[in-house]
N, C-alpha and C positions, 0 to 999 in steps of 0.2 A: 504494500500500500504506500502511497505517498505520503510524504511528511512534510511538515510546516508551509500547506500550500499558501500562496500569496493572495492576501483580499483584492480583486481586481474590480466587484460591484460595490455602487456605491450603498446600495441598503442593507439593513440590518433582517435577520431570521430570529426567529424567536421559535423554540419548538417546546409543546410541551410534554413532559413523557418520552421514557427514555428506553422504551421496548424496543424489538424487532423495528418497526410502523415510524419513529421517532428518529432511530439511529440510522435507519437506514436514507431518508430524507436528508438529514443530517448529513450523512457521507456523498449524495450525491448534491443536494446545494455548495458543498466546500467543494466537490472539484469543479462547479461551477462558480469560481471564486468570490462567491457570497461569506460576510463575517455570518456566525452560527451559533446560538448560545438554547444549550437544552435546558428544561428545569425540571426536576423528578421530586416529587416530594416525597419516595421516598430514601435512608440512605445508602441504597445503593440503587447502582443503573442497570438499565437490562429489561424492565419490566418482567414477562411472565416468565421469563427466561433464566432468571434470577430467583424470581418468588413462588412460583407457578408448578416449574419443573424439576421435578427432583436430581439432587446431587448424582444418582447410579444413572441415571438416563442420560442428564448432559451437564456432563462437570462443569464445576464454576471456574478454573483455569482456561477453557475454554473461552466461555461467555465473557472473561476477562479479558483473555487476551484482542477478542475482536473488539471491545470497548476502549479498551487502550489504545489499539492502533486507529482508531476514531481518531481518541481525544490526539495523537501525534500529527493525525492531520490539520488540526488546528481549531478543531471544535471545543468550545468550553460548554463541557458537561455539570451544573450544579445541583448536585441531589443534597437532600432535604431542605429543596427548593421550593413550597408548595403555589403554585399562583391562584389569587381568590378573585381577582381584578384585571381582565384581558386591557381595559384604559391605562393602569398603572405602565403596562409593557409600550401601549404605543404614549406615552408621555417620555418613556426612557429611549425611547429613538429609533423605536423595531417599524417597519413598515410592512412586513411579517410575518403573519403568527399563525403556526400550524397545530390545533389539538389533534394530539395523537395520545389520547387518555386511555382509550382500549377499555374492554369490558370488565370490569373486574366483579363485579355480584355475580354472587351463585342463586342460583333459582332456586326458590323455594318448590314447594311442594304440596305445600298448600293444605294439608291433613292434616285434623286433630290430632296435639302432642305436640306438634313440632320444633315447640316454643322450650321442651324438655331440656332438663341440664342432662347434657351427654348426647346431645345431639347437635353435631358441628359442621357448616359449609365446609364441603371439601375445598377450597378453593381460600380461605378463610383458616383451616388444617395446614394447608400446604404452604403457605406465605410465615405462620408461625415460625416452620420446622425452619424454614429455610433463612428464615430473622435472626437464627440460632435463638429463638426464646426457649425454655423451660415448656416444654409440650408433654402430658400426661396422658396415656392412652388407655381403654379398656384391656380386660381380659379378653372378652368376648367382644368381637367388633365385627358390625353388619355394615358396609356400602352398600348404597344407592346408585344404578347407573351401570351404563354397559359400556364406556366411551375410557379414552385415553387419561381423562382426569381422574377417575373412579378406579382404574387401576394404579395410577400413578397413586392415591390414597391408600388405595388397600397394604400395597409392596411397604408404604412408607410405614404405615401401623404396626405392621410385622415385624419391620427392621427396628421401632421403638420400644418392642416388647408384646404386641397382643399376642398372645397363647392360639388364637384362633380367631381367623378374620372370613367371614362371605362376602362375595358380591354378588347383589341380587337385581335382576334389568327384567326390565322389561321383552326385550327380543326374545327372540326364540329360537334363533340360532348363534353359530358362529360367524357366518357368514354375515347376517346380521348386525351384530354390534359392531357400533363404530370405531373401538380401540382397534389401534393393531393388532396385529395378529401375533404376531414374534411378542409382542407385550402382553398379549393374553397367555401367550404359551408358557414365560415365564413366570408370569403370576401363579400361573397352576405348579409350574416347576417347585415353587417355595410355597406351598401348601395351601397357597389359597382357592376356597371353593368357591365355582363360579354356581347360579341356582339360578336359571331361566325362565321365562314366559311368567315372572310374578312382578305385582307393583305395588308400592304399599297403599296401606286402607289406612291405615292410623296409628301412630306413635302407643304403645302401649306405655304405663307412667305407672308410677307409686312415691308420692309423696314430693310428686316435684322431680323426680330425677327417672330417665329413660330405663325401659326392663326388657323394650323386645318393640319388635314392630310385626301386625296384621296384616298379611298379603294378601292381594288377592289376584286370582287368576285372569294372565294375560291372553289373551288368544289369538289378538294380531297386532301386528304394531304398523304395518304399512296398509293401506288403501290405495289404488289407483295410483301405486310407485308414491306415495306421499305418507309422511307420517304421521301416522292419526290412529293411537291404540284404542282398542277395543277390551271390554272386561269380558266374565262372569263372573257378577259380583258374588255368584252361589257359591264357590268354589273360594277356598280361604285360607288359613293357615296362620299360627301365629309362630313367630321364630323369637326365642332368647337374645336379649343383646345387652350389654351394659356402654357402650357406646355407639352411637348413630351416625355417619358421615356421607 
């Protein structure tokens, strides 16, 4: 990559957010010799890539090093930069401003219970682990989801101690869910079990804290190539859990 390229335009960039979406704009406005300044609030850059994706998937010397050869091309990157006021930026000289915020909410779910202590966005889970915060995981720990987040959760629970982790989706195949495949295969590798064609019906609770969650049976998950599940709400089941994610 290039280093210390020359500001050759005369306006200022402003970008916000410091993901994939951010850095990558970023890298091509500087070799289009625009000055460049990112602002991340949080403190480090990278977005999902950093917070998102776990350490065994895609190391952080990695994501490092292609952030660093950014910032050598002459990009000033400032994390725990949060901006509240897009006016403040064009007052300070940016003529402009690109939000690259990215999605960061996980979707609810929408079920009774959910509100339980012991039940945690995976996505909200995985930003913790990777804050290096103090993350305390169940014994028994049930995923929601058939997709590449939902595994990226389960593998990380494992590796923090839960004794035994499912993932439970919707689909009803392999083919099916949206995670990889190679990443489905390893989840199963390291003991995790996958349980198909179920979705939950309701957070089971006692006392304020999560004991299990109510499934109910899936029967299709696509319509006319689109996704749109289908129940029998007759068909049921309830599973043990002392953490939800």
């Amino acid at each position: 990559l290039p280093v210390n390229l020359p500001v050759t335009q005369k306006e200022k960039v402003a970008i916000i957010g410091s993901g994939p979406a951010g850095l990558s704009a970023a890298y091509f406005l500087k070799k289009k010799g625009y000055a460049v300044t990112v602002f991340e609030a949080l403190p480090v850059a990278g977005g999902m890539m950093s917070i998102g994706v776990p350490e065994h998937r895609l190391p952080r010397k990695v994501v490092n090093w292609e952030i660093d050869n950014i910032r050598k091309m002459g990009v000033e990157i400032k994390t725990n930069s949060r901006v509240t006021d897009i006016e403040t930026l064009k007052k300070e000289g940016y003529q402009a401003i690109l939000l690259a915020v990215g999605l960061q909410n996980s979707l609810k779910l929408n079920v009774p219970g959910e509100d339980a202590k012991g039940v945690v966005p995976a996505l909200s889970f995985l930003k913790d682990v990777n804050l290096g915060k103090k993350v305390t995981v169940g014994k028994n720990v049930l995923v929601v989801g058939g997709g590449s987040v939902a595994m990226d959760a389960a593998m990380v629970a494992r590796r923090l101690g839960a004794e035994k982790v499912t993932v439970t989706c919707l689909e009803c195949s392999y083919e099916e869910m949206p995670a990889q495949k190679d990443e489905i295969a390893q989840a199963e590798e390291e003991g995790i079990q996958i349980d198909m064609s179920w979705g939950p019906k309701q957070i089971l609770t006692q006392g304020g804290k999560v004991t299990g969650v109510e499934l109910k049976r899936c029967t299709t998950c696509y319509v006319n190539g689109k996704f749109a599940p289908e129940y029998d709400e007759s068909v049921t089941k309830k599973v043990e859990a002392d953490m939800v994610i």
